[in-house]
C-alpha positions as CSV (number, residue, x, y, z in Angstrom):
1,X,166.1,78.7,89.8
2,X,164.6,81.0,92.3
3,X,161.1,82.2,93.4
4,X,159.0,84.3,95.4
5,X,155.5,83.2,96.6
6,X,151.9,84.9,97.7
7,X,149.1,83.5,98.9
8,X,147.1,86.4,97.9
9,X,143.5,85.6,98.8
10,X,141.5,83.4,100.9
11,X,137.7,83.7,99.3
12,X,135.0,84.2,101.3
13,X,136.8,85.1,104.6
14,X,135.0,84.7,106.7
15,X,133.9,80.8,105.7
16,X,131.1,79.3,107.4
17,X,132.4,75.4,108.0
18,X,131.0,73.2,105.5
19,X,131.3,75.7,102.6
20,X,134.1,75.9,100.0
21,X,136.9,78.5,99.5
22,X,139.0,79.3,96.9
23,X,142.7,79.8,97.7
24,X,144.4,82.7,95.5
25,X,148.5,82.5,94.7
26,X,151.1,84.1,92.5
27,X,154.7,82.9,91.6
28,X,157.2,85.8,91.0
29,X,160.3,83.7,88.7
30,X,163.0,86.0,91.0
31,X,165.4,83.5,88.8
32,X,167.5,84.3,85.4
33,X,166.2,81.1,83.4
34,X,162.4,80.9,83.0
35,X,161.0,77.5,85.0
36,X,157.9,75.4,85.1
37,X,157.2,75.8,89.4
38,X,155.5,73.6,91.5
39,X,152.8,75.2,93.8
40,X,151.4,72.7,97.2
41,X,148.6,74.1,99.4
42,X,147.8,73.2,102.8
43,X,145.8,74.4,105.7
44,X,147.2,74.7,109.6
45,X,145.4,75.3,112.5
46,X,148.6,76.5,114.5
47,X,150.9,73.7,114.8
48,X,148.4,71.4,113.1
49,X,148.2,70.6,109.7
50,X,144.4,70.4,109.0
51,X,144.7,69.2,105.2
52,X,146.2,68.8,102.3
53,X,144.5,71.0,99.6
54,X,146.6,70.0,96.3
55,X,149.4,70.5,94.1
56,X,149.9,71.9,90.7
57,X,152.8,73.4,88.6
58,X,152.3,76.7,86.7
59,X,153.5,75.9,83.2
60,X,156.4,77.9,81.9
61,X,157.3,81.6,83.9
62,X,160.0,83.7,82.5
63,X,162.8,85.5,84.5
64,X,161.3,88.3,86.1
65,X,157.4,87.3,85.2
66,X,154.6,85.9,87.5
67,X,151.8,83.7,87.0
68,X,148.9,83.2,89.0
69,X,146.7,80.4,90.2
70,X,143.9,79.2,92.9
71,X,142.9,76.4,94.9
72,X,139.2,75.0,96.0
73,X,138.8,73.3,99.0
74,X,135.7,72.5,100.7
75,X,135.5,73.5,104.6
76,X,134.3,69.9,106.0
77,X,131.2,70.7,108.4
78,X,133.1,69.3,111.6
79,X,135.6,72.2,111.5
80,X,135.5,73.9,114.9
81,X,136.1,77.8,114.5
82,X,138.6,80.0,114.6
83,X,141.4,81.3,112.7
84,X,143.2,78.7,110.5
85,X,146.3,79.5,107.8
86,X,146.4,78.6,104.1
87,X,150.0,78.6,103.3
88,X,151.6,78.0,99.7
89,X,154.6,76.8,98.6
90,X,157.0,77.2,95.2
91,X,159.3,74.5,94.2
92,X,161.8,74.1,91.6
93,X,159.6,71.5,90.0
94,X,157.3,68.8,91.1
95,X,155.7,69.7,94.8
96,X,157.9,67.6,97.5
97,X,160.3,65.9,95.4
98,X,161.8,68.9,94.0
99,X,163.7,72.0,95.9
100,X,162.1,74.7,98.0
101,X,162.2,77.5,97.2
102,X,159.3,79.9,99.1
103,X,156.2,79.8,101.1
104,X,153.6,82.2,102.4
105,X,150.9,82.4,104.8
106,X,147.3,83.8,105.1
107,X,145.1,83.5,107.5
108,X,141.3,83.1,107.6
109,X,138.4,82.7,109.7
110,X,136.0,79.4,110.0
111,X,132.6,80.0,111.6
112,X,131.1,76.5,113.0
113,X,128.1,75.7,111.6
114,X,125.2,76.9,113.8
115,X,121.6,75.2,113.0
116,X,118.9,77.5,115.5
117,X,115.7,78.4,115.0
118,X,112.5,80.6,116.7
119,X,109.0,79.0,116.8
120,X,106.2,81.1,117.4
121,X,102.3,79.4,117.7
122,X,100.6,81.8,115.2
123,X,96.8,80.7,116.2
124,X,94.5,78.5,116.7
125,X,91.6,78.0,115.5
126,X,88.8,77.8,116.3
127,X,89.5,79.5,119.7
128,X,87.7,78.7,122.1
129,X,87.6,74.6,121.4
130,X,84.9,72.5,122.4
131,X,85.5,69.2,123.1
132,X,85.4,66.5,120.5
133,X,86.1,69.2,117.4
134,X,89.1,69.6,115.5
135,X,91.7,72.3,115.9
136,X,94.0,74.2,113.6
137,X,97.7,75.1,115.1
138,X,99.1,77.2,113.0
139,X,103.0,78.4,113.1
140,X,106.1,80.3,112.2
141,X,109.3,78.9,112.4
142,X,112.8,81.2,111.8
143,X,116.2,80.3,110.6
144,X,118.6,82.1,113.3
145,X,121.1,80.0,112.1
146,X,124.2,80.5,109.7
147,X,123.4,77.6,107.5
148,X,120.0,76.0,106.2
149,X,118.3,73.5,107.5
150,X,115.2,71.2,107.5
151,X,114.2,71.5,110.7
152,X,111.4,68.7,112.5
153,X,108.4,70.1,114.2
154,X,106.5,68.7,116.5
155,X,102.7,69.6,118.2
156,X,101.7,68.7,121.6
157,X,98.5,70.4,123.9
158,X,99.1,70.8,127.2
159,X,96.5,71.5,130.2
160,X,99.1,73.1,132.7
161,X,101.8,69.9,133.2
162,X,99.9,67.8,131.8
163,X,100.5,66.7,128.4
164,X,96.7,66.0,126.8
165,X,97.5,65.3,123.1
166,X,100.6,64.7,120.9
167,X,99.4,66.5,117.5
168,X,102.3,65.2,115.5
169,X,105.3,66.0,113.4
170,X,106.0,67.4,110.3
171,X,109.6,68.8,108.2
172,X,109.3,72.0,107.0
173,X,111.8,71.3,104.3
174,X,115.3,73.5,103.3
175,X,115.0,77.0,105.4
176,X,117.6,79.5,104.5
177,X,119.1,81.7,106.5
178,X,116.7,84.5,108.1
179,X,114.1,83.0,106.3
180,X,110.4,81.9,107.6
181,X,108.3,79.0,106.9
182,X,104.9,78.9,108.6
């Protein structure tokens, strides 16, 4: 019983933390006999293993054949960034209990999740105000981010460094990315 392995995709690359990726493979039976191979999947950053993604076995690959399959894994949001490998393995049978036979590495990029946004007072109205009336702030708030958000947003007056009036708060609700809610 022999076999080669490929981890032949890592889907989306770059992968914003958080998010999930699919993890492509095929098994090449290099052997004479045809075999049912167990494939394990795992993710390294360097010399540390980052997680388990799974195990599965192939079902039944004749001499000389291949068969394909794929992983999902979900990024978890904490995941700093940088380059991590996906690396999948072939055994003779059952992942870990059976023989070795072949691994192979890919690498991929995870971007951190980055929550930013612009806020630009639109007007007020009326303008001038008079003491004693109400006032109208209006704004425009901006997803500069790479994920979406609800964001909190908050009203105060000022009169130079003096704060005069705290206006209030509201959520603007999901904003995607490079998108506007005023």
């Amino acid at each position: 019983v022999a076999a080669d392995i490929t981890t032949t995709l890592v889907s989306p690359d770059p992968v914003i933390a958080g998010n999930s990726i699919t993890i492509s493979y095929t098994v090449l039976n290099t052997g004479n006999v045809a075999n049912n191979f167990g494939v394990g999947c795992e993710i390294w950053q360097g010399s540390t293993l980052k997680a388990t993604v799974g195990t599965q076995m192939t079902g039944s690959v004749s001499a000389g054949s291949s068969k394909s399959g794929s992983f999902s894994y979900t990024i978890p949001s904490s995941w700093s960034g940088g380059t991590y490998t996906a690396r999948c393995a072939a055994w003779s049978g059952t992942p870990g209990s059976t023989n070795w036979l072949d691994s192979s590495d890919r690498n991929f990029t995870v971007q951190a999740r980055v929550v930013n946004a612009d806020i630009t007072v639109t007007s007020v109205s009326p303008d001038p105000v008079s003491a004693g009336n109400s006032v109208t702030i209006n704004y425009t708030l901006s997803n500069t981010g790479n994920v979406a958000n609800d964001f909190g947003v908050g009203c105060e007056i000022w009169e130079g460094s003096t704060l005069k009036a705290s206006v209030g708060a509201q959520m603007t609700g999901s904003v995607s990315v490079g998108a506007n809610r005023s």
